[in-house]
C-alpha positions in Angstrom: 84.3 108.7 93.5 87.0 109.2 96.3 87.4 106.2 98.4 89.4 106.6 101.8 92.2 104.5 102.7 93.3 103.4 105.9 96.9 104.0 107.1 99.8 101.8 107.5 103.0 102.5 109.6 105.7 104.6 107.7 108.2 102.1 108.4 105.6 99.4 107.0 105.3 101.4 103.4 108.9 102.1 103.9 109.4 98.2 104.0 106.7 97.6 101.5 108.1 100.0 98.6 111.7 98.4 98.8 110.6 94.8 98.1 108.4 96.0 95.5 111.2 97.6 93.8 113.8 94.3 95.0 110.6 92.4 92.9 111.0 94.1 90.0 114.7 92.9 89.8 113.5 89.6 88.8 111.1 90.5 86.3 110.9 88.8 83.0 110.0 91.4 80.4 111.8 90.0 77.3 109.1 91.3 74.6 107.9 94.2 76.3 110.6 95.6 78.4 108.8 96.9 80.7 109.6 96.1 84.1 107.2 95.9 86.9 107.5 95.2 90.8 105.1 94.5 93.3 104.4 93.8 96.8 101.7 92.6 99.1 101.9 93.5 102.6 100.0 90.8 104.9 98.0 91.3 108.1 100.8 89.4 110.2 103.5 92.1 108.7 105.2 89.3 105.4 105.7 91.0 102.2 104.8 88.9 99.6 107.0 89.9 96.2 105.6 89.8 92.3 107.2 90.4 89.2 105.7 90.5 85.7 106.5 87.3 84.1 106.0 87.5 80.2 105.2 84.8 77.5 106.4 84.7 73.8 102.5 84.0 73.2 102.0 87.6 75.3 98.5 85.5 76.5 100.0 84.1 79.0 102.2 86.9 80.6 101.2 87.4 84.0 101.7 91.2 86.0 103.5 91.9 88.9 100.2 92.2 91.2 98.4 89.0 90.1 101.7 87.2 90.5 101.8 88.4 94.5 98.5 87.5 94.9 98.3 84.1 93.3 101.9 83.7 95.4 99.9 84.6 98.3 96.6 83.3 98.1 98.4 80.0 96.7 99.9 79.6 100.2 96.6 80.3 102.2 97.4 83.8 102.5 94.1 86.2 101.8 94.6 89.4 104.3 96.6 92.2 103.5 97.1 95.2 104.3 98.6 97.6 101.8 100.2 96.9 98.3 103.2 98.5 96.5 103.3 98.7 92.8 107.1 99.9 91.1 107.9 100.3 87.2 111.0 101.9 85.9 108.7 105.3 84.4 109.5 108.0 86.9 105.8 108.4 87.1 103.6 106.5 88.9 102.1 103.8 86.8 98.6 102.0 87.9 97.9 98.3 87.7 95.7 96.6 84.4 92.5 96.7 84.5 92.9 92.9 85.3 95.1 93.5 88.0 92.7 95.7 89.0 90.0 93.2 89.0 92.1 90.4 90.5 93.1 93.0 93.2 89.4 93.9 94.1 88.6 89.9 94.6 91.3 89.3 97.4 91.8 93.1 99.2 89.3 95.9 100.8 88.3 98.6 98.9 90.0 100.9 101.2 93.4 99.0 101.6 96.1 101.5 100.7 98.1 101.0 96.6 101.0 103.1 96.8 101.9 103.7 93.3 105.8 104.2 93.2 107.4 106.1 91.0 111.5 104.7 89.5 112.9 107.9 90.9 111.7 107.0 94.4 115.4 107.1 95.9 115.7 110.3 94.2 113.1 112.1 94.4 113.4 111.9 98.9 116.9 112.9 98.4 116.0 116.0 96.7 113.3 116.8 99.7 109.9 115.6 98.0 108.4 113.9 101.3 106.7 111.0 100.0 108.9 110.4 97.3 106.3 110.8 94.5 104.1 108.3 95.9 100.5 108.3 94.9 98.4 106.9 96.9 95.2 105.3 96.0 92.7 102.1 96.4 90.9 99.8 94.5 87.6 101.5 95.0 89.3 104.5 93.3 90.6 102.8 90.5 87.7 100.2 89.7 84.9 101.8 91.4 81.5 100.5 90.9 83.5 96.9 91.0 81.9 93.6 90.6 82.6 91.5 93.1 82.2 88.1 95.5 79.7 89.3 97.6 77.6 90.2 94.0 77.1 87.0 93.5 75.9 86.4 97.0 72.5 88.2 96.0 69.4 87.3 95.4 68.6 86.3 91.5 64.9 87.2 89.3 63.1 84.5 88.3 
């Protein structure tokens, strides 16, 4: 399944990948070590920020992406228009699949995810135009979703 997304300004995803990676500064990945930043663009232009917050009981960790959205949608916030998602892997690295189903309940299935690899910085200065950005959606990486309009329908006796 390829799902289009729609564009943002360069200067927005330009914007958008630096607080992701400024999120990921105050991450709290005692047991795992494993950093992650995120950040929520908004329809009026505010970046909402995320880090992954972990738990000793690992249950109650919470991901980078959930913690921008419930930051967001916590304030009365629930239109965005792109996310950023950073980890220090110089590969791209994809949300959970809970992320990915928290993602598809607040944000389009064509709003841009630019997954953004550590060596961001590094990878421009060497000439690689987008940095190693992979760009995707949530209808590519959950498609055939479940979601609030599904349970909008019509139910069999």
């Amino acid at each position: 399944m390829s799902v289009s997304t729609w564009s943002i300004q360069p200067t927005d995803q330009e914007r958008l990948v630096k607080a992701a990676f400024e999120a990921k500064e105050f991450a709290y990945s005692r047991y795992s070590k494993f950093r992650v930043g995120a950040a929520l663009l908004t329809t009026n232009g505010d970046i909402i920020k995320g880090a992954n917050i972990e738990n000793a009981s690992y249950g109650g960790t919470i991901c980078a992406e959930r913690t921008a959205l419930v930051k967001a949608v916590s304030e009365g916030i629930r239109s965005f228009t792109a996310l950023a998602v950073v980890t220090d892997v110089a590969s791209a690295i994809s949300p959970c699949g809970m992320c990915r189903q928290v993602i598809r309940e607040f944000c389009a299935q064509n709003m841009p995810i630019f997954l953004v690899p550590a060596d961001y910085d590094k990878r421009l200065a060497s000439g690689e135009a987008n940095g190693g950005v992979k760009e995707t959606s949530i209808g590519e990486l959950l498609p055939d979703s479940f979601g609030p309009e599904d349970l909008d329908l019509p139910r069999g006796q």
